[in-house]
BAGURO-243880 format. One record per residue: residue number from 1; residue in three letters; z, y, x of N, C-alpha, C in turn. Coordinates in steps of 0.2 Angstrom, whole numbers, padded with zeros to 4 digits, m for minus. Layout:
(atom NUM; ALA; (Z; Y; X); (Z; Y; X); (Z; Y; X));
...
% end
This chain:
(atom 1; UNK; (0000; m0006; 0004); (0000; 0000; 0000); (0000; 0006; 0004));
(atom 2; UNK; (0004; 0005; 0010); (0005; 0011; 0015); (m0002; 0015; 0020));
(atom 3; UNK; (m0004; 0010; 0018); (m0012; 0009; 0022); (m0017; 0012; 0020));
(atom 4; UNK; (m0016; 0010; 0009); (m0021; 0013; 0006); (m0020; 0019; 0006));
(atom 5; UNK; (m0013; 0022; 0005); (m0012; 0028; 0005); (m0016; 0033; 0011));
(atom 6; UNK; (m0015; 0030; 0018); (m0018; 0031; 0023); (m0023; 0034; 0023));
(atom 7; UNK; (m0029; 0028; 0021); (m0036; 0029; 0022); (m0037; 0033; 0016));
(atom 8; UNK; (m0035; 0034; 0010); (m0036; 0039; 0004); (m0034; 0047; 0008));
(atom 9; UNK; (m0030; 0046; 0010); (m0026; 0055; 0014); (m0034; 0055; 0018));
(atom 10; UNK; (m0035; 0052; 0025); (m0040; 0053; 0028); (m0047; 0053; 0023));
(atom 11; UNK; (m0050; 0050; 0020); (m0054; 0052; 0017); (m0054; 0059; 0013));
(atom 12; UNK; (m0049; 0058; 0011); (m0050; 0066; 0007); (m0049; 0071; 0013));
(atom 13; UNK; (m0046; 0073; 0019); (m0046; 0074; 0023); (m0053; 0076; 0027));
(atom 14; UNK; (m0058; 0070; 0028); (m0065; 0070; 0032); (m0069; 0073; 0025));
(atom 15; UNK; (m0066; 0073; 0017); (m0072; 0075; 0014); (m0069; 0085; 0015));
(atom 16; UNK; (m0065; 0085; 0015); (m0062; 0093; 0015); (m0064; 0095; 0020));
(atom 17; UNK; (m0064; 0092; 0027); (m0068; 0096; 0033); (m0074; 0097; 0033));
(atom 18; UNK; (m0080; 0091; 0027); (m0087; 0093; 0027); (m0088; 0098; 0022));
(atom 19; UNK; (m0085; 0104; 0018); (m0087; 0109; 0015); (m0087; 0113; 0017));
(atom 20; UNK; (m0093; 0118; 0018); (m0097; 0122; 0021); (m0092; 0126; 0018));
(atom 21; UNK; (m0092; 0134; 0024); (m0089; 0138; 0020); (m0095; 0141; 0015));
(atom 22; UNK; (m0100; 0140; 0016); (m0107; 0142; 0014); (m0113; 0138; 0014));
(atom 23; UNK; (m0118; 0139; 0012); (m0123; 0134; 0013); (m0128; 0138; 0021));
(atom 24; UNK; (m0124; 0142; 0022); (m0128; 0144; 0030); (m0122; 0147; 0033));
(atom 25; UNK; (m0118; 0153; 0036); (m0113; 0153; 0037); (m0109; 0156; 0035));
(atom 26; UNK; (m0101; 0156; 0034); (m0098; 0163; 0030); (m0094; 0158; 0024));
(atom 27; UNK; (m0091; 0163; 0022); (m0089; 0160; 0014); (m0093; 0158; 0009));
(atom 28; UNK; (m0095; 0155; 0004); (m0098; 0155; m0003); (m0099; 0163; m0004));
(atom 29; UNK; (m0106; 0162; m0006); (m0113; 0169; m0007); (m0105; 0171; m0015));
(atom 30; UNK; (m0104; 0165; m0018); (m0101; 0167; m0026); (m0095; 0170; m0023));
(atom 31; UNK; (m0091; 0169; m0018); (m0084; 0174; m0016); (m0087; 0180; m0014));
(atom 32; UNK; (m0092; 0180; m0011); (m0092; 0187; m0007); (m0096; 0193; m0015));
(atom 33; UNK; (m0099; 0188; m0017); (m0101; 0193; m0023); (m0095; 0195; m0028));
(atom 34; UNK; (m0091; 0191; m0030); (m0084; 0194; m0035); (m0078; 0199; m0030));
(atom 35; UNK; (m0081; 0197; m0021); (m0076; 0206; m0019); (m0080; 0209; m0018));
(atom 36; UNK; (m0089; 0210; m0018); (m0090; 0216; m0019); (m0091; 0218; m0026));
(atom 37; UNK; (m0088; 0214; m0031); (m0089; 0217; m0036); (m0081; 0221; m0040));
(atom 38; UNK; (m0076; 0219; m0034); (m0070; 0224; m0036); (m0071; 0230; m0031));
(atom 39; UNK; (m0076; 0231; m0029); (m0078; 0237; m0025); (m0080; 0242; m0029));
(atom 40; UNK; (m0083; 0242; m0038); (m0087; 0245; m0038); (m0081; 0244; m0048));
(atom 41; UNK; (m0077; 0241; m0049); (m0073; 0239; m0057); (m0067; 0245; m0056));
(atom 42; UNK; (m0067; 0249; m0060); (m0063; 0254; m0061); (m0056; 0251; m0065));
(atom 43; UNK; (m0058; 0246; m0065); (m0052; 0241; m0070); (m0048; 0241; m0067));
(atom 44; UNK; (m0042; 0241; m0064); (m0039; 0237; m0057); (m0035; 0231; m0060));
(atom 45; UNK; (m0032; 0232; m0066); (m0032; 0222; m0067); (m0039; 0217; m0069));
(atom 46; UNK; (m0043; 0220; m0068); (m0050; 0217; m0068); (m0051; 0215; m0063));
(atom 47; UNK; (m0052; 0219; m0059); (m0051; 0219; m0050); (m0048; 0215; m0048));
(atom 48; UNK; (m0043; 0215; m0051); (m0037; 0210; m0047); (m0037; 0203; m0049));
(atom 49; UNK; (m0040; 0201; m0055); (m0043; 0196; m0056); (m0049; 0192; m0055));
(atom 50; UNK; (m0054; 0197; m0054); (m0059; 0195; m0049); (m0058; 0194; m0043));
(atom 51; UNK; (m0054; 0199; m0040); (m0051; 0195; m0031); (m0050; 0192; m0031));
(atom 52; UNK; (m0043; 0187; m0036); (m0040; 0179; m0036); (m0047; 0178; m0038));
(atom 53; UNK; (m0052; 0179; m0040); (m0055; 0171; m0039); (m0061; 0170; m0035));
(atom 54; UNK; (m0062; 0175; m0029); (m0063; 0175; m0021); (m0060; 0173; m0019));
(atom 55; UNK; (m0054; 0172; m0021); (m0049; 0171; m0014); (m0048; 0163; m0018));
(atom 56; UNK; (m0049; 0161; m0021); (m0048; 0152; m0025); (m0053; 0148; m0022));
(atom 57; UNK; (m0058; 0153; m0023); (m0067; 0149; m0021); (m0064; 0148; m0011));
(atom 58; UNK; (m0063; 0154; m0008); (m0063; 0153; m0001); (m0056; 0149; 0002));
(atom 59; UNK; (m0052; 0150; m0004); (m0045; 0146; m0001); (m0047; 0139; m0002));
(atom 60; UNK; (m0051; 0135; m0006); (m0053; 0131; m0006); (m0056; 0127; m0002));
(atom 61; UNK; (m0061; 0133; 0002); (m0069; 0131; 0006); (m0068; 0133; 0012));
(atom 62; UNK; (m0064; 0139; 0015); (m0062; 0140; 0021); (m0054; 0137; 0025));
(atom 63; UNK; (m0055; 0132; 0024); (m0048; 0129; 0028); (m0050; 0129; 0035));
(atom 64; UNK; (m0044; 0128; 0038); (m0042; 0127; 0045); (m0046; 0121; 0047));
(atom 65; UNK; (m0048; 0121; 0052); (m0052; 0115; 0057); (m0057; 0117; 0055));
(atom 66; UNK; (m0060; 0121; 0051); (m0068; 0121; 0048); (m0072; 0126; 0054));
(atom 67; UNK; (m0077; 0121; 0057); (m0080; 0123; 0062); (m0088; 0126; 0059));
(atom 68; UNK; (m0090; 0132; 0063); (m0095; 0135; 0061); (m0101; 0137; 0069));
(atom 69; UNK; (m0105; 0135; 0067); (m0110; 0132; 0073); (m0115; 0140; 0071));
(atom 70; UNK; (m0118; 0141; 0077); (m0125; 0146; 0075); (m0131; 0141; 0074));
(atom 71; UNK; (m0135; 0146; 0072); (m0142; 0143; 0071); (m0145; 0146; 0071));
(atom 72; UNK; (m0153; 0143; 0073); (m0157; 0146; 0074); (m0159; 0155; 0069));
(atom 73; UNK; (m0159; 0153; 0065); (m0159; 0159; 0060); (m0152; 0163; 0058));
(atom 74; UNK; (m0147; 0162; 0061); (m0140; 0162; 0061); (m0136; 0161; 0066));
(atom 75; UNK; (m0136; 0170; 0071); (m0131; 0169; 0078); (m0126; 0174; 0078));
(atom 76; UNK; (m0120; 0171; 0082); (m0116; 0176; 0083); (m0116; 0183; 0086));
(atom 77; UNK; (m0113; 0187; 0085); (m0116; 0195; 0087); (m0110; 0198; 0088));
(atom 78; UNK; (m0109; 0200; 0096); (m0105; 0205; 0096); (m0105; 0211; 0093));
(atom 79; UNK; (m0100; 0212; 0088); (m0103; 0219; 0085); (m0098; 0225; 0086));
(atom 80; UNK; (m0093; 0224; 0090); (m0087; 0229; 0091); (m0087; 0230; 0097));
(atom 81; UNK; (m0086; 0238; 0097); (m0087; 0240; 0106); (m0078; 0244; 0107));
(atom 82; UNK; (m0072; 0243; 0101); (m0067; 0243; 0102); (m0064; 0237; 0106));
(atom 83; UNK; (m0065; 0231; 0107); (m0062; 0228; 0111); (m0058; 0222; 0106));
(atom 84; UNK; (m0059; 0221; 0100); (m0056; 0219; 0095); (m0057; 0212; 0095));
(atom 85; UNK; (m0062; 0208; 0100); (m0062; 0202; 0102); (m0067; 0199; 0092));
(atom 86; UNK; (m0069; 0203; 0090); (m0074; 0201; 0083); (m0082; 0200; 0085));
(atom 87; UNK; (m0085; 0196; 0082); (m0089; 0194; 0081); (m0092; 0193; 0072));
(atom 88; UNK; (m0101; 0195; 0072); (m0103; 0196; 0065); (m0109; 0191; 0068));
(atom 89; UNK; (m0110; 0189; 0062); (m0119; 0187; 0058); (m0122; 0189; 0059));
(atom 90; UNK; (m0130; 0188; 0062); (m0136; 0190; 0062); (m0139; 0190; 0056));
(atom 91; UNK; (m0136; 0183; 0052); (m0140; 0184; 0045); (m0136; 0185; 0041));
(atom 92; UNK; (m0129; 0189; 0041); (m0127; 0192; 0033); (m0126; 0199; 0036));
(atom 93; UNK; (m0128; 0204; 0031); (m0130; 0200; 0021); (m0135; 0198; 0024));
(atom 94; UNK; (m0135; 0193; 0018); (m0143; 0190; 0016); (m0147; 0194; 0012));
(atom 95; UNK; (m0154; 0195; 0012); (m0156; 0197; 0006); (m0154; 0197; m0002));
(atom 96; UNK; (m0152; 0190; m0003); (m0151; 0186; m0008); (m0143; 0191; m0011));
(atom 97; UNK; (m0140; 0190; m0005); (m0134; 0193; m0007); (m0134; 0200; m0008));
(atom 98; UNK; (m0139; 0205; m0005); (m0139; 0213; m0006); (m0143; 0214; m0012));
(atom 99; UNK; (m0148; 0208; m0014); (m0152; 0209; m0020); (m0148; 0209; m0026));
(atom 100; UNK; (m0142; 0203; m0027); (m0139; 0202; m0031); (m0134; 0208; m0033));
(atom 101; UNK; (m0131; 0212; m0029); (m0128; 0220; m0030); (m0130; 0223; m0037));
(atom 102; UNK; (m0124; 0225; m0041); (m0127; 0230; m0046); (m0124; 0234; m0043));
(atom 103; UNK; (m0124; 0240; m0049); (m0123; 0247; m0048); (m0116; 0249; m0044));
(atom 104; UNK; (m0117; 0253; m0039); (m0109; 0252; m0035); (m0108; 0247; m0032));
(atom 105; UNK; (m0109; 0241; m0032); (m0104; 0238; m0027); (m0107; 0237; m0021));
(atom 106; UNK; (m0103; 0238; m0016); (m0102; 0235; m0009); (m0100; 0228; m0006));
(atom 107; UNK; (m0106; 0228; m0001); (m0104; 0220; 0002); (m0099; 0221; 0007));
(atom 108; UNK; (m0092; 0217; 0007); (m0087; 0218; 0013); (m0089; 0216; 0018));
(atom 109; UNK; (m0087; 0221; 0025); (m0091; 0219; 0031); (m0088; 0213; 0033));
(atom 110; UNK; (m0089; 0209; 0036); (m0088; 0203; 0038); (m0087; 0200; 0044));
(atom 111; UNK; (m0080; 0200; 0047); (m0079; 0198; 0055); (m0076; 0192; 0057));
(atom 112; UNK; (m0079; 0189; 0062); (m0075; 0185; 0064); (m0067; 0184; 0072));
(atom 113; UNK; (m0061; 0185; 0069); (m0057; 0187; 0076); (m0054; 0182; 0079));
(atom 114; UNK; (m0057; 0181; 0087); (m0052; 0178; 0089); (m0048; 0181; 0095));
(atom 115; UNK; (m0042; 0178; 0096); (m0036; 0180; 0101); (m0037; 0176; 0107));
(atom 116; UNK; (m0035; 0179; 0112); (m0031; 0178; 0118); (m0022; 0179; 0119));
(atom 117; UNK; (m0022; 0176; 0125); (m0015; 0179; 0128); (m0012; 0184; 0128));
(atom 118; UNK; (m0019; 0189; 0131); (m0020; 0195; 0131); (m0019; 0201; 0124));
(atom 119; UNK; (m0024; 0198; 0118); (m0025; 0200; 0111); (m0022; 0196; 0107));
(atom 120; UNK; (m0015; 0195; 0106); (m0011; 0192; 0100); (m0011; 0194; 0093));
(atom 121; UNK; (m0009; 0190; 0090); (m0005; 0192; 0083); (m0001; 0186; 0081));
(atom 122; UNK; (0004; 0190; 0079); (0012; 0186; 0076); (0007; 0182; 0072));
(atom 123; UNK; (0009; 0174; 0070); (0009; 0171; 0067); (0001; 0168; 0069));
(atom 124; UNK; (m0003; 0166; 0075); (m0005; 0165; 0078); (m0004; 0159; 0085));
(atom 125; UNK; (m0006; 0153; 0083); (m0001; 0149; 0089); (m0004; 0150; 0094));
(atom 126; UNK; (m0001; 0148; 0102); (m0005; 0151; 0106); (m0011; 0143; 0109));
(atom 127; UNK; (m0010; 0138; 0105); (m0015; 0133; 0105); (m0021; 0135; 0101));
(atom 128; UNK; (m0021; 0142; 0097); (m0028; 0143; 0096); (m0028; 0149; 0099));
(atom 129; UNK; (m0028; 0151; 0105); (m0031; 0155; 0107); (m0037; 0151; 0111));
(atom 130; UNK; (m0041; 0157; 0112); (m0050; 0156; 0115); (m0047; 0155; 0122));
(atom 131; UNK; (m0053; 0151; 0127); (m0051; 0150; 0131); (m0053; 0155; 0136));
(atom 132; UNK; (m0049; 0155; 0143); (m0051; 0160; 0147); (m0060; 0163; 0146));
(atom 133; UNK; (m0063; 0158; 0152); (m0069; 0159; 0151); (m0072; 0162; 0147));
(atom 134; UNK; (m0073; 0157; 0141); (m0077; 0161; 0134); (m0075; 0168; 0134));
(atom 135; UNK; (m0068; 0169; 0134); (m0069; 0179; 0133); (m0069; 0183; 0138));
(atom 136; UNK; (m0067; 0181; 0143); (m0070; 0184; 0149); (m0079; 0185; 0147));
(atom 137; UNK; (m0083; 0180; 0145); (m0089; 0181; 0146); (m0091; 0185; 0137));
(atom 138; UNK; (m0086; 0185; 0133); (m0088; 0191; 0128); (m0086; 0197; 0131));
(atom 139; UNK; (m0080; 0198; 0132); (m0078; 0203; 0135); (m0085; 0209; 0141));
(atom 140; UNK; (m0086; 0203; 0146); (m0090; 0206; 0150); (m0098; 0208; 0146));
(atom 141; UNK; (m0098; 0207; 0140); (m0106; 0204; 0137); (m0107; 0214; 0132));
(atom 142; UNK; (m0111; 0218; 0132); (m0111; 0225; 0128); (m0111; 0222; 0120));
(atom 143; UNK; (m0108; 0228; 0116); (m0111; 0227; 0109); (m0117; 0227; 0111));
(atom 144; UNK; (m0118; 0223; 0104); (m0125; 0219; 0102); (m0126; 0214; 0103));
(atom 145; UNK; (m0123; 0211; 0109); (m0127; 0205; 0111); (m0125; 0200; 0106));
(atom 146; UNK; (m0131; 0197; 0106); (m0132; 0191; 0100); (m0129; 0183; 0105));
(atom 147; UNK; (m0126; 0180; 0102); (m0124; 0173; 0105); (m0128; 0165; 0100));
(atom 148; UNK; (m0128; 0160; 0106); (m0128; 0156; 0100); (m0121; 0150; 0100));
(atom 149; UNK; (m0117; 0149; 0098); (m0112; 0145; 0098); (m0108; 0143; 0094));
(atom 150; UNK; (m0101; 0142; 0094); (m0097; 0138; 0090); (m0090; 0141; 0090));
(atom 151; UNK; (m0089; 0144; 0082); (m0082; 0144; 0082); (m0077; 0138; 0078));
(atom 152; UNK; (m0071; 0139; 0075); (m0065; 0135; 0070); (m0061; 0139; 0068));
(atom 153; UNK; (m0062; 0141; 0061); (m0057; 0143; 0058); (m0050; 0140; 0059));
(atom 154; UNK; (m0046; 0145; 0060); (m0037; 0143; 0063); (m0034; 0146; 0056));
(atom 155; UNK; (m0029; 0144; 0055); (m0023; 0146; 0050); (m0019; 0152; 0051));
(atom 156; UNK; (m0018; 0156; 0049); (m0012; 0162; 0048); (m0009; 0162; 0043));
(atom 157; UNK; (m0003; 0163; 0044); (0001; 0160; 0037); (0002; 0165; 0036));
(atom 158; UNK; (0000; 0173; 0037); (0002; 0179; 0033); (m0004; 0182; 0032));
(atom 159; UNK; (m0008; 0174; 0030); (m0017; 0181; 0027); (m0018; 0179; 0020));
(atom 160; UNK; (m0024; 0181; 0018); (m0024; 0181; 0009); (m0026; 0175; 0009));
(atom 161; UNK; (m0029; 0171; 0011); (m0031; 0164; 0012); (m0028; 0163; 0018));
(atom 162; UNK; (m0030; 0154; 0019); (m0027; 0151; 0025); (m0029; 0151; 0031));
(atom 163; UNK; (m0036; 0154; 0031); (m0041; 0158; 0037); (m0042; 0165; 0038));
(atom 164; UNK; (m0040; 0170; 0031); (m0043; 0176; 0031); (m0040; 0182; 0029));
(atom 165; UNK; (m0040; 0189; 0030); (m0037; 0193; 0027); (m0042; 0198; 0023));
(atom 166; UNK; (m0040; 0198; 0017); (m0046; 0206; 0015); (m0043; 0210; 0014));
(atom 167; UNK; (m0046; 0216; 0016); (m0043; 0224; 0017); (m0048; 0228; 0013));
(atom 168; UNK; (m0043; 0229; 0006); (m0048; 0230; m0001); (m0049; 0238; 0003));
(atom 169; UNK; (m0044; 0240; 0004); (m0048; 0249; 0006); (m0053; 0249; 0010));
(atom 170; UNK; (m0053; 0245; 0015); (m0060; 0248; 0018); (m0065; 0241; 0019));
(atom 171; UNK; (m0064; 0236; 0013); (m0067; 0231; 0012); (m0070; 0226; 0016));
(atom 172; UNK; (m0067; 0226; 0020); (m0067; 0222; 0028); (m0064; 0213; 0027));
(atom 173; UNK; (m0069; 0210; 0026); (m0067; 0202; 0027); (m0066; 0200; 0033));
(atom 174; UNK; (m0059; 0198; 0034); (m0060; 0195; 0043); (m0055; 0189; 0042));
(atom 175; UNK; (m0058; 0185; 0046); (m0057; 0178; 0048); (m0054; 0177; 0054));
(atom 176; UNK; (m0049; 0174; 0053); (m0045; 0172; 0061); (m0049; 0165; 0063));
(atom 177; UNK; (m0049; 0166; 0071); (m0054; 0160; 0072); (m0053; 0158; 0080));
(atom 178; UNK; (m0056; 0153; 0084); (m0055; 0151; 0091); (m0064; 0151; 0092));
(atom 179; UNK; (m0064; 0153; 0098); (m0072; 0152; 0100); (m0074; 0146; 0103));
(atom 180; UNK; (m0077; 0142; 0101); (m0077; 0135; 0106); (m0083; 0136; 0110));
(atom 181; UNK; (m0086; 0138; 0110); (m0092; 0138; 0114); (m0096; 0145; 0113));
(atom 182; UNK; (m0097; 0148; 0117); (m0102; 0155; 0119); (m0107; 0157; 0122));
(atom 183; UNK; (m0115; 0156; 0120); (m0119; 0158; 0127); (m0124; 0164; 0122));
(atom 184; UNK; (m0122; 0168; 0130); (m0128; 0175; 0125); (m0136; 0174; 0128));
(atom 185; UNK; (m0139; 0174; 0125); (m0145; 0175; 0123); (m0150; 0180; 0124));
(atom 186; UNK; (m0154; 0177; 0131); (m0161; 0184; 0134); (m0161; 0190; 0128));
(atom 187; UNK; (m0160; 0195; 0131); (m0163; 0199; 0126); (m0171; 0199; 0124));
% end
């Protein structure tokens, strides 16, 4: 019996790590359109209701261990020249997702942060922190550069979800994450 339990834990387990946080990379196209549709709802209990259910869909879809690869049509990009250790998307938004916008709303910008020893945060263990090299070589690397590589969404137990924090004022989606692999790309 102890066994079955096992292999049911594990299974459900190997099926929970294969769902994409999207069908290409990021959260579900359907979360990122209900916060940019409290971007533009003068309702604020409407809004707040549409957040919970952003935050259901991606606390569902963005767990811990969930590993996010580039692809050819989808690479990492240094986009911060403050030194914040973030990385964005070459392919979000997507068409798809800025065609679907009505009147008012904004798509929240979208980062990815990882830590060092150097760049902490409380509730942050230091087994996920990025390894030297990899941020030496971001670090060294100017805004813009494009990468092709691998990150894993990590856990903070004080974000709105189990990977991420949103900042309804300046609409800012950011993901706490480890970089496993980084290499930049000829311009």
């Amino acid at each position: 019996m102890r066994s079955m339990m096992r292999i049911s834990l594990m299974l459900f387990l190997m099926s929970a790590m294969s769902l994409n946080c999207s069908h290409a990379m990021g959260p579900p196209d359907e979360a990122i359109l209900f916060l940019a549709e409290t971007t533009a709802d003068p309702c604020s209990i409407c809004a707040k209701q549409t957040l919970d259910k952003a935050f259901k869909i991606m606390n569902d879809r963005c767990i811990p261990g969930f590993v996010m690869e580039s692809e050819e049509n989808c690479r990492w990009i240094k986009a911060d020249a403050n030194g914040d250790n973030e990385l964005s998307l070459t392919c979000y938004p997507s068409d798809t997702l800025t065609k679907s916008l009505k009147d008012g709303e904004r798509l929240p910008h979208m980062v990815f942060r990882f830590y060092t020893p150097q760049n902490r945060l409380v509730g942050i263990s230091d087994k996920d922190y990025t390894d030297t090299p990899i941020a030496d070589l971001y670090h060294a690397s100017r805004s813009g550069t494009v990468f092709e590589g691998r990150i894993r969404l990590i856990p903070y137990p004080y974000g709105d979800g189990p990977t991420y924090n949103y900042f309804q004022k300046t609409n800012k989606l950011l993901f706490h994450c480890v970089v496993l692999q980084l290499k930049p790309l000829a311009p």
